[in-house]
C-alpha positions as CSV (number, residue, x, y, z in Angstrom):
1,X,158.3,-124.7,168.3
2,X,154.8,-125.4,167.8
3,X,152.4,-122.7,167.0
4,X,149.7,-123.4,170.1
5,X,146.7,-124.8,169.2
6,X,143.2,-123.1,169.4
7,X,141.1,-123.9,171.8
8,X,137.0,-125.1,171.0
9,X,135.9,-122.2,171.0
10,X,138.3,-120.2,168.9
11,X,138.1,-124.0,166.5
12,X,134.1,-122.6,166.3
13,X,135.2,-119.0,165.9
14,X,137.1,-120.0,162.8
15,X,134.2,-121.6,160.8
16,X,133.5,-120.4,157.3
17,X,129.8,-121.3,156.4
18,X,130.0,-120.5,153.0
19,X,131.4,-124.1,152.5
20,X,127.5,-125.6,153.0
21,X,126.6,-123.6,149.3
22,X,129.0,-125.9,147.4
23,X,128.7,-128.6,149.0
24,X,126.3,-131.7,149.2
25,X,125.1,-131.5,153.1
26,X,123.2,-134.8,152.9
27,X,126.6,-136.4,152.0
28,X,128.1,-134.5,154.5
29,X,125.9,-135.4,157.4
30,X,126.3,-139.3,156.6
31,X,130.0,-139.0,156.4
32,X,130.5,-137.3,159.6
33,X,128.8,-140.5,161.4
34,X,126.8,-141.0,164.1
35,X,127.1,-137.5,165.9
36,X,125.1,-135.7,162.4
37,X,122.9,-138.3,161.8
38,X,121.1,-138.8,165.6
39,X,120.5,-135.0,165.5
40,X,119.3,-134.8,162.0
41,X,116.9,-138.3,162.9
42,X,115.8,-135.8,166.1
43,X,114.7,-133.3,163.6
44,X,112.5,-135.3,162.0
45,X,111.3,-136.5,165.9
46,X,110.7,-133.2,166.5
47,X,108.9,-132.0,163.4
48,X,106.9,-135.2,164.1
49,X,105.8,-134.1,167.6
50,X,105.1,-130.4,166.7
51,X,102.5,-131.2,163.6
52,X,101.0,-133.6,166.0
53,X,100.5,-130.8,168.5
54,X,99.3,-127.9,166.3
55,X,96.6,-130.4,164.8
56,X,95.7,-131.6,168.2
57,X,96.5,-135.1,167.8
58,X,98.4,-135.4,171.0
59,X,96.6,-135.7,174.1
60,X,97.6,-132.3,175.8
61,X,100.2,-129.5,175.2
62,X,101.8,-130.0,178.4
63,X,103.1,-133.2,177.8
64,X,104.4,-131.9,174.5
65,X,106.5,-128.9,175.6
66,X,108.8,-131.0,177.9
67,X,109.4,-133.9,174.7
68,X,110.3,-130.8,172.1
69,X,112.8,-129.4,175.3
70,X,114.5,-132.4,175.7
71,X,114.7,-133.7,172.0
72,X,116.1,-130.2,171.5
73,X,118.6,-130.4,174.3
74,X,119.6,-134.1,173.6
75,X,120.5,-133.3,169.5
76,X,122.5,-130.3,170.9
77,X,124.0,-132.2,173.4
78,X,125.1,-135.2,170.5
79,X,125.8,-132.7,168.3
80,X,128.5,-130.7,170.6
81,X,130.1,-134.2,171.7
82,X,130.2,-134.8,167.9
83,X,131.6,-131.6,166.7
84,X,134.3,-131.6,170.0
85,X,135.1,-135.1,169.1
86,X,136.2,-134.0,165.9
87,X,138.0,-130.9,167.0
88,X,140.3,-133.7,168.9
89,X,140.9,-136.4,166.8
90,X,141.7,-133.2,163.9
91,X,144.0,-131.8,166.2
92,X,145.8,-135.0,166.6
93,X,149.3,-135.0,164.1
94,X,149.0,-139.0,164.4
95,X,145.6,-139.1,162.9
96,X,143.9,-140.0,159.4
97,X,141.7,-137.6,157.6
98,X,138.4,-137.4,158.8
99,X,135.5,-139.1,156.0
100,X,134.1,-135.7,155.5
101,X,137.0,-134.0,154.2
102,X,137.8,-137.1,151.8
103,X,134.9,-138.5,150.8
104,X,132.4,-135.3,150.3
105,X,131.4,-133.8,147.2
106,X,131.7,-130.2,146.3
107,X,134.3,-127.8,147.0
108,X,137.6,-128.4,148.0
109,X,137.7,-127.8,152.3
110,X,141.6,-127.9,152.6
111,X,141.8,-124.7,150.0
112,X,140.0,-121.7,152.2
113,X,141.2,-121.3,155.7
114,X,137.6,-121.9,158.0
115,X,135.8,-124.5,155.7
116,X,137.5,-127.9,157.6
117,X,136.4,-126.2,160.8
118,X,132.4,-125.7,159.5
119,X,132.9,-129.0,158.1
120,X,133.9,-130.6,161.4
121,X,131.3,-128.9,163.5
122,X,128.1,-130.0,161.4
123,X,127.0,-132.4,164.0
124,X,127.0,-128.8,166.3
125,X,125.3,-126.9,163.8
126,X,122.6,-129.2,163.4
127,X,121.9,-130.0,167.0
128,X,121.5,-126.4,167.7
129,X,119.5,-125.9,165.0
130,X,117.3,-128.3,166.0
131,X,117.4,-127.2,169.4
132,X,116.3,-123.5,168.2
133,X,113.8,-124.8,166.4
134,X,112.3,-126.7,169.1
135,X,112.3,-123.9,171.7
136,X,110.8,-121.6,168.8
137,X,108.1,-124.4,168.3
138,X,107.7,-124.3,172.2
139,X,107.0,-121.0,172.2
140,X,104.6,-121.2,169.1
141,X,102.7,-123.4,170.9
142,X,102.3,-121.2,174.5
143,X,101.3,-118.3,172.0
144,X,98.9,-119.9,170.0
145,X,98.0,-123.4,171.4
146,X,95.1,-122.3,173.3
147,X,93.6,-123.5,176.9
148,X,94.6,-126.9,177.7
149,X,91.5,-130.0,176.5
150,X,90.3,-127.5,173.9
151,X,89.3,-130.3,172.3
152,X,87.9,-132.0,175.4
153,X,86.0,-128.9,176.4
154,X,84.6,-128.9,172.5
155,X,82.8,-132.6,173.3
156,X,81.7,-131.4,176.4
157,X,80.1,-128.4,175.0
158,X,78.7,-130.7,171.5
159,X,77.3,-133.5,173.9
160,X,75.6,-131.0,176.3
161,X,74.0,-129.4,173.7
């Protein structure tokens, strides 16, 4: 009989990280598609939106809390569908090798038990990464963003006198 097979969680449980210090990630995130890359392009979104608040470029800080939640919650969200799409189609006998595993450069996945499983749940790892960041950007601002209009109060206060 078949040994059972591990359920997501326990796939997740069984990731060894150490794979990422050999490895070329930027390669890594092409190959795995789709599900790295929109996270990874989010990111960038992101990083975008929060320079643009902390110099006070965008209009008003609550606006820019709720597009930092949901790009952060949307690269998680593509990220997990990613990473359990993978967990699937690896547990399938049927299937090819997945790109990743093939085509990446640096150490060799199949030879330490937990690196195919870190390697197939990038897309997760960087959608919650960007999600933390987001939500630690989120909080960075309510800390130190000040009052809301700071800059409209400013002109107000120039112009009167």
């Amino acid at each position: 009989m078949d040994a059972p097979q591990p359920s997501f969680i326990e796939f997740l449980r069984a990731m060894n990280l150490r794979v990422f210090q050999e490895r070329e990630v930027g390669l890594d995130v092409y190959l795995s598609g789709f599900s790295a890359i929109a996270p990874a392009v989010l990111a960038i979104v992101s990083a975008t939106v929060f320079l643009l608040a902390i110099f006070q470029l965008a209009p008003s800080r609550k606006h820019i809390v709720p597009i930092l939640l949901v790009l952060g919650s949307l690269a998680f969200g593509i990220g997990a569908a990613g990473a359990h799409g993978n967990y699937v189609a690896h547990l399938r006998p049927e299937a090819k090798t997945h790109r990743i595993l093939t085509d990446g450069r640096g150490g060799d996945p199949e030879s330490n038990s937990g690196q195919v499983e870190a390697l197939l749940a990038l897309p997760l790892l960087i959608g919650a990464g960007v999600l933390a960041a987001n939500v630690a950007g989120v909080v960075f601002l309510m800390i130190f963003g000040g009052g809301e209009g700071g800059r409209a109060k400013r002109r107000e206060k120039t112009a009167k006198g």
